[in-house]
C-alpha positions in Angstrom: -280.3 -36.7 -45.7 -281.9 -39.7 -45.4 -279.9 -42.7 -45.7 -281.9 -46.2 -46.9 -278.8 -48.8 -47.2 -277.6 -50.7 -44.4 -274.5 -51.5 -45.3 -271.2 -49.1 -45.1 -270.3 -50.8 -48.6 -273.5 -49.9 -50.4 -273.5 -46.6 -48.5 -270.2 -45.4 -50.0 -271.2 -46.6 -53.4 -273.9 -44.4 -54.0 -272.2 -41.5 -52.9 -270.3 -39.8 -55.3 -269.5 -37.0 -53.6 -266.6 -38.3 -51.2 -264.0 -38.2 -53.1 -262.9 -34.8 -51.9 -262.7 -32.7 -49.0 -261.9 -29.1 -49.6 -263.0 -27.4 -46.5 -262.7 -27.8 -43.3 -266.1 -27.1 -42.8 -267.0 -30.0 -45.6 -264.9 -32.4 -42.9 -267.1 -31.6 -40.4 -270.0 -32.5 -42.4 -269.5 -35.4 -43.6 -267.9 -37.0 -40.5 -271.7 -35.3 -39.1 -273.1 -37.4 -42.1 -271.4 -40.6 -40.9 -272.3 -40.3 -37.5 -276.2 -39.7 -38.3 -275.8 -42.8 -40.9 -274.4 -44.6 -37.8 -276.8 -44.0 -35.3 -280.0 -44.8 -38.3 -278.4 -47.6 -38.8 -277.7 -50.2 -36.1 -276.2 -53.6 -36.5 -277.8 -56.4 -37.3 -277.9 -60.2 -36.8 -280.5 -63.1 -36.7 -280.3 -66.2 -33.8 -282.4 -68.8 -33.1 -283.8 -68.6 -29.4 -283.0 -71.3 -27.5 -285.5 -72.7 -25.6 -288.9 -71.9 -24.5 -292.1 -72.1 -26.1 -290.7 -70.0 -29.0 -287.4 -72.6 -29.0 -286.1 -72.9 -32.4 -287.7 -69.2 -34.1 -285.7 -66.9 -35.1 -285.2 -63.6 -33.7 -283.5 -60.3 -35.3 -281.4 -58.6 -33.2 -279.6 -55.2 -33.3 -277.0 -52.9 -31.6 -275.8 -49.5 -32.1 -273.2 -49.5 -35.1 -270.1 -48.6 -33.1 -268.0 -45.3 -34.8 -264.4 -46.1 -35.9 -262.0 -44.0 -37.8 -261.9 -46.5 -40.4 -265.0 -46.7 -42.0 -265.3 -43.1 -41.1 -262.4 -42.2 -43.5 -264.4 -44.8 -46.3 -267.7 -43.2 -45.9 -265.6 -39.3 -46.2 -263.7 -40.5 -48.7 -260.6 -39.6 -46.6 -257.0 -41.5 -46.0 -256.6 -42.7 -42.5 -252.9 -41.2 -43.2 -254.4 -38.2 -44.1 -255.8 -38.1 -40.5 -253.0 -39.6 -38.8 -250.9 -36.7 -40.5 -253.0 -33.4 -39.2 -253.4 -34.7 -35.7 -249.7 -34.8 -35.3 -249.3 -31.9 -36.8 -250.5 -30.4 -33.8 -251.4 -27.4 -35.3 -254.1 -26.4 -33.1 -254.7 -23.4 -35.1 -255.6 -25.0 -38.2 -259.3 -25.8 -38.9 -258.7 -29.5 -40.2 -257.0 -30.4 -36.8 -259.6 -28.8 -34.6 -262.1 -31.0 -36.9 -260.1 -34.2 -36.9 -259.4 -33.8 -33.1 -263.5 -33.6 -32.6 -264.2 -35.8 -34.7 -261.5 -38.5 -33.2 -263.2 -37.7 -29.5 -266.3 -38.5 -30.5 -265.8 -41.6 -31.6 -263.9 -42.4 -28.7 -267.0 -41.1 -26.2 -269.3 -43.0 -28.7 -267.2 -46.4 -27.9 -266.3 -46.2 -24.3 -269.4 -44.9 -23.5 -271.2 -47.8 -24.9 -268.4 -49.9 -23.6 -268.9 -48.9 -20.3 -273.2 -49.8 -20.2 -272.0 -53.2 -21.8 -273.3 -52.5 -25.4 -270.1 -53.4 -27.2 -268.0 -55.9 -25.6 -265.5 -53.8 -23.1 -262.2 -55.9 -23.7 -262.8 -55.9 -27.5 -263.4 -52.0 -26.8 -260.4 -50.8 -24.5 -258.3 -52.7 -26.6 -259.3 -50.9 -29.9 -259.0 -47.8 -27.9 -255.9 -48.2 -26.6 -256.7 -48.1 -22.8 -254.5 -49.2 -20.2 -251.3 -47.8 -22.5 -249.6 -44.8 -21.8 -248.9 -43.6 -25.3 -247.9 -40.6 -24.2 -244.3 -39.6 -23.8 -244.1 -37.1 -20.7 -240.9 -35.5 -19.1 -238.9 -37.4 -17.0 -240.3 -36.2 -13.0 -237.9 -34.1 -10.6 -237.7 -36.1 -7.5 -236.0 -34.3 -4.9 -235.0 -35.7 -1.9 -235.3 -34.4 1.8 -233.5 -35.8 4.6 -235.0 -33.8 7.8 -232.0 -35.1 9.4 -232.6 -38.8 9.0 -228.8 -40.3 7.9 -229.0 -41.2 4.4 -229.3 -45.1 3.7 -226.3 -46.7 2.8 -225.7 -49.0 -0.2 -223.8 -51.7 0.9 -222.7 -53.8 3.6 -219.0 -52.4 3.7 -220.4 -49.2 3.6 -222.6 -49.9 6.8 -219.5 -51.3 8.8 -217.3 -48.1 7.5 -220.1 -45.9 9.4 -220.0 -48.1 12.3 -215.9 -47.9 12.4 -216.3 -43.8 12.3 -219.2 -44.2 14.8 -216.9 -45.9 17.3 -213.9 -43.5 16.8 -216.8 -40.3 17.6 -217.6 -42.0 20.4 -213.8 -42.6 21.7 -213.1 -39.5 20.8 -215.7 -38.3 22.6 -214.7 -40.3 25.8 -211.4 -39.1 25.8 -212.4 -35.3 25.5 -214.7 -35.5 28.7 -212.2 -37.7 30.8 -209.7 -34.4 30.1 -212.2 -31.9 31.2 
């Protein structure tokens, strides 16, 4: 399907047909849909060059149209809650999360990919993205500790002198027994 309007907008009023999503298979597709509308459709803006013997024309410029979820969900016609709500499911067994969990990887490849070559602005980017925050809740870690024979650290100063007090007493101790033998 060839797409001719530009604009998301435009794009989602001339389809009728996004209103519902009965299959998983029809998820697929039109997410597929979006992403081909996407990439035929880059972004663009007009400046005026700067300087030069061209100085003061006017230039169109264009970028790839970054994926989101959001306009994703307008061009399929589906709830961002809707989405939200099958991916923690975590059914990995139903057909709609194995979808919406493809679907949401690709648009995260799409952005950090293009993030990464220094297409679309990489703050704006790993911040959408979420990058740099552990969102993930993991089990707490086992630390276990060895000692090898090392004496353990203590914790506080009167603990320190009480080891040196029982030190000394070994050691008398000690004195005495071999003065005896």
């Amino acid at each position: 399907m060839s797409y001719i309007s530009k604009s998301l907008w435009q794009m989602i009023n001339l389809r009728k047909d996004t209103m519902y999503v009965d299959t998983a298979e029809a998820m697929w597709e039109r997410a597929c849909e979006y992403f081909t509308w996407c990439d035929e459709n880059p972004v663009t803006w007009n400046s005026t060059i700067m300087s030069g013997t061209k100085g003061g024309s006017k230039v169109e410029n264009e970028s790839p149209r970054p994926y989101s979820v959001r306009a994703m969900c307008l061009f399929c016609g589906l709830s961002e809650g809707y989405i939200a709500s099958v991916r923690s499911s975590k059914d990995q067994s139903s057909d709609y999360y194995l979808v919406i969990s493809k679907v949401l990887s690709l648009i995260y490849v799409q952005n950090l990919d293009y993030a990464t070559a220094g297409v679309f602005n990489p703050i704006f980017t790993s911040k959408l993205l979420n990058l740099g925050e552990d969102n993930e809740v993991s089990e707490p870690s086992k630390v276990e500790i060895i000692t090898l024979g090392i004496p353990s650290l203590s914790n506080s100063e009167n603990e320190v002198l009480e080891k040196l007090e029982m030190e000394k007493s070994f050691s008398q101790i000690d004195k005495e027994q071999k003065v005896k033998r």
